[in-house]
N, C-alpha and C positions, 0 to 999 in steps of 0.2 A: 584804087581801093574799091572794092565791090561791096554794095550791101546783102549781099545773097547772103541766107540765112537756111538753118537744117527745120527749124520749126516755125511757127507762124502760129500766136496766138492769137484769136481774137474773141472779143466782149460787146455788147452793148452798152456797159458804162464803165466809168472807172470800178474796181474792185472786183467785178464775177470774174474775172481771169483769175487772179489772185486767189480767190474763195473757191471755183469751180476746181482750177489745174495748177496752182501756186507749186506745191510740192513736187507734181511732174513737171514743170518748166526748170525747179531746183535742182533735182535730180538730171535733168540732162546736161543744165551748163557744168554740174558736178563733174557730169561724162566725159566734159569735151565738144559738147554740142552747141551752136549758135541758136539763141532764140530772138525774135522781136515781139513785139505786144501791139495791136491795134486796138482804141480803141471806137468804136463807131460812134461817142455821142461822151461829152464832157459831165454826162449828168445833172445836165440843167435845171431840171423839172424834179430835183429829188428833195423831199421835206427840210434834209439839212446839210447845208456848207451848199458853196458857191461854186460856179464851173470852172472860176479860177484856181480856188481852194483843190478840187478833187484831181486837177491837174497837176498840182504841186504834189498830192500826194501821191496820185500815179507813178511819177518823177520819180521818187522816192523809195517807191514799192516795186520798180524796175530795176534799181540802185541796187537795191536786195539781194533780188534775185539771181543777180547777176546777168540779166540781158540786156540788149541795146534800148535806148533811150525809147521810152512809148511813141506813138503815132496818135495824133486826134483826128477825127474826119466830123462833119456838119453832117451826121446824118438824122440830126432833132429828137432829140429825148423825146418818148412819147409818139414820135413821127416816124419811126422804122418801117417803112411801110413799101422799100423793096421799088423799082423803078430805075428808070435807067441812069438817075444822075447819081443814085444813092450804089447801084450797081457798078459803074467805071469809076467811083475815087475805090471801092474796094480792088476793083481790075487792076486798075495804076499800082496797089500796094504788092497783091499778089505777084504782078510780072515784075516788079522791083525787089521785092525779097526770095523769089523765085523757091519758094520752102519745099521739102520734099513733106513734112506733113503740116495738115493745120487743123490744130483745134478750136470747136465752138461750141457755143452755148448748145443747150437742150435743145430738141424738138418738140417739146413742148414742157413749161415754167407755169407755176402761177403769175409769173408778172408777161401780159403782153409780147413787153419788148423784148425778153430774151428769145420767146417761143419766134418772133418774129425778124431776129437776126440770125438763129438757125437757117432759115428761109437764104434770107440776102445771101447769106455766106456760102452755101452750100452754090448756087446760082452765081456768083462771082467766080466759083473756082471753075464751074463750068465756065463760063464765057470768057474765061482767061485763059482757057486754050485754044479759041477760037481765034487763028492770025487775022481775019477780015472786022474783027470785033472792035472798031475802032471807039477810042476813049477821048482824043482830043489831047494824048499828052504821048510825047516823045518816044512812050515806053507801048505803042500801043500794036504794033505788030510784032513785039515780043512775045509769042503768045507762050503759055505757061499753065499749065496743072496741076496742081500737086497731087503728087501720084497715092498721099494716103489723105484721109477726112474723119476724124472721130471727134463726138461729143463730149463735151463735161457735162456735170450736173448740179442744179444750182437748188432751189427751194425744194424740186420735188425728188430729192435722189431715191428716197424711201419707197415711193410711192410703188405703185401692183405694175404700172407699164415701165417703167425705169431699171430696167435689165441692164447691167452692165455687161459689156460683150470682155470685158476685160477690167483688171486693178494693178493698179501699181505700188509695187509700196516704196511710201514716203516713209520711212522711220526714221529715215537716217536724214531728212530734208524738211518735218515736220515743222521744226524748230525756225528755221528761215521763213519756212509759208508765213507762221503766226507775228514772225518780225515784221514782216510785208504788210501784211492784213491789218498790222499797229498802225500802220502808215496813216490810215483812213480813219484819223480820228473824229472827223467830222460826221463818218457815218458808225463807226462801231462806239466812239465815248459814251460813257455813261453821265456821271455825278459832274462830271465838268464841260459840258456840253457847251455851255455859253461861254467859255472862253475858248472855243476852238470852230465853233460856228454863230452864224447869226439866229437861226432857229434853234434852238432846244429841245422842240419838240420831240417826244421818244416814238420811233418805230421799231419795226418789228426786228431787225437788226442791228438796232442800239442798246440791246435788252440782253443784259450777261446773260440769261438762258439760253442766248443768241450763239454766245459762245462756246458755250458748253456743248450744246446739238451742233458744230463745226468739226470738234473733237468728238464728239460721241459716234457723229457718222462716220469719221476716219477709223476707227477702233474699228465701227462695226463692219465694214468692208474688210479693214487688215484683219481683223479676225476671219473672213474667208475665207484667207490665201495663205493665214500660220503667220501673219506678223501684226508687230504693234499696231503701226500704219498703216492705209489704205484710201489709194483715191482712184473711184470708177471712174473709167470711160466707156464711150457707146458706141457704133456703128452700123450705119444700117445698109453695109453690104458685107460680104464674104470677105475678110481679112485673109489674104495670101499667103501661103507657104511655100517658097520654092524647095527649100532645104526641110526636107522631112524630119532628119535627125531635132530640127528645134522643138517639135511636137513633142519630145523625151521629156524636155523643161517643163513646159505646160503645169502652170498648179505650183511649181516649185517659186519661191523667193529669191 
């Protein structure tokens, strides 16, 4: 049994995967396509629910989805900070799920950490095709690339430099994301907060306006492209075309 996988998500904490690419992770196992989910850090440092907690609902929110069981790595909520031990547990994951693409977080987020697991990840997929890149685990002269890299978008998708090089429409996968995204009642609950975490505390994504601008930016992307749904992704090189005729699609649904 091989864990090779066609996609390869990964987050800085439990939920941006879900929030950022849910619907496009949806729409692929829809396809036929294998996905996994890493995430680099259990959420530790987040206002509410515990890293036990956000794990369970990762669990849960991968259940959904339909992909393989999440992955958690020690790379410290708060402490994303790229180096070489936080670089070979992503290496390890990379040459073990061998993905032909992988997505991640923004290149740059109002929160830190995502801006700063862009970074790690983009730097893992390089040195994962390095065969001399040794990691200290079994899998360490397998080396491996994945041959595509594109962003999601998390807090700032709106914003003036947040170009999408591309949308997807979820219309038809919309419905799953928001099941997924339910999973995280410790960070999206409202009115019952205290019985699903130990802080109550409201942040800025426990706040139904929260949810609403979830769905508003889907609309306003899929209104783009001519459909209900829509979720951008980014690239910051020249996405390939061997087969000219796909260029005919382009724009279409």
């Amino acid at each position: 049994m091989t864990d090779t996988v066609d996609v390869l998500a990964v987050g800085a904490h439990p939920d941006d995967v879900e929030w950022g690419c849910g619907g496009t992770l949806a729409a692929f196992v829809a396809g036929g396509a294998s996905v996994a989910i890493v995430h680099l850090t259990s959420g530790e440092l987040g206002t509410r629910g515990s890293a036990e907690q956000r794990r369970d609902e990762a669990r849960g929110a991968a259940e959904i989805l339909g992909t393989s069981p999440p992955v958690f790595l020690d790379c410290r909520d708060g402490g994303l900070l790229g180096g070489t031990d936080q670089e070979n547990a992503l290496i390890d994951e990379i040459r073990r799920f061998r993905p032909r693409l992988v997505l991640m977080p923004p290149p740059s987020d109002r929160h830190p950490d995502h801006t700063r697991a862009h970074q790690l990840v983009r730097d893992a997929c390089f040195y994962a095709g390095l065969s001399r890149r040794a990691t200290g685990s079994s899998l360490a002269r397998r080396a491996h690339r994945p041959l595509t890299q594109l962003h999601y978008f998390l807090h700032d998708a709106l914003a003036s430099f947040a170009t999408p090089s591309l949308v997807v429409d979820v219309s038809a996968t919309w419905q799953t994301k928001k099941a997924a995204l339910e999973c995280y009642a410790s960070q999206f609950g409202s009115g019952d907060a205290e019985a699903t975490c130990a802080d109550s505390a409201e942040t800025v994504v426990s706040q139904p306006a929260f949810w609403a601008a979830i769905e508003g930016r889907s609309r306003a992307f899929g209104q783009q492209i001519g459909v209900e749904m829509g979720e951008p992704l980014g690239s910051l090189t020249p996405l390939a075309f061997g087969d000219v005729s796909r260029l005919l699609d382009l724009g279409r649904p």
